[in-house]
N, C-alpha and C positions, 0 to 999 in steps of 0.2 A: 329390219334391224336398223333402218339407217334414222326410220324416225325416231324409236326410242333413243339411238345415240343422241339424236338432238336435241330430243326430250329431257335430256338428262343432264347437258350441257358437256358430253365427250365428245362434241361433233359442233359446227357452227356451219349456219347453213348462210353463207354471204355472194355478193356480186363484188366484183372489181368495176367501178364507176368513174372516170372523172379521176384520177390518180388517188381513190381511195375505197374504203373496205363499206360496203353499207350491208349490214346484218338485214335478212329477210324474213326471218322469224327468230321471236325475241320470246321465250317464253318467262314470266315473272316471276316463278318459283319453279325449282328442277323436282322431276322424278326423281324416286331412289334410283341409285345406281345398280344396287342389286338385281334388281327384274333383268335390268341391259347384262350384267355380267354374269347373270345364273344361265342366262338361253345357252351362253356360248361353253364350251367344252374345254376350253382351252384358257377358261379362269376360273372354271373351276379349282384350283388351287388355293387362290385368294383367301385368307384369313378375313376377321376380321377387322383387326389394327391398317391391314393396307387396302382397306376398302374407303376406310375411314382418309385415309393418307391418299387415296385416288382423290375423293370428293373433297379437302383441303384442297386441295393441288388445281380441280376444276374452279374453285370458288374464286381461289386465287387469279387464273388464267380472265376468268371474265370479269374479273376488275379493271385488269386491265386492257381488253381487247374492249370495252365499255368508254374507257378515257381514248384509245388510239382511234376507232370507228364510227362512223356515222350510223346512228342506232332511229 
């Protein structure tokens, strides 16, 4: 589970180096989120307007963890 989180970009797999964030795996394009949130039981709920509104919100997230981290 933890890779497809990564896979997906709900997860970031980093080290603390040197007083800063350096990403370990950088994947160029994300999997759907869906595969990672249909396994689990407990998103099943999910629509899909806030699936949609998860992966906004991820895209978002690594814009900017892109400009603060050594990638």
């Amino acid at each position: 589970m933890g890779k497809l989180a990564i896979d997906r970009g709900l997860w970031y797999l980093a080290e603390y180096e040197n007083e800063e964030f350096v990403l370990n795996r950088k994947p160029k394009e994300f999997s759907p989120i869906e595969v990672y949130l249909k396994k689990q039981a407990r998103f099943k709920h999910l629509k899909e307007k806030e699936i949609k509104f998860i992966s906004a919100n991820r895209d978002k997230r690594r814009e900017k963890i892109l400009k603060k981290w050594k990638v």
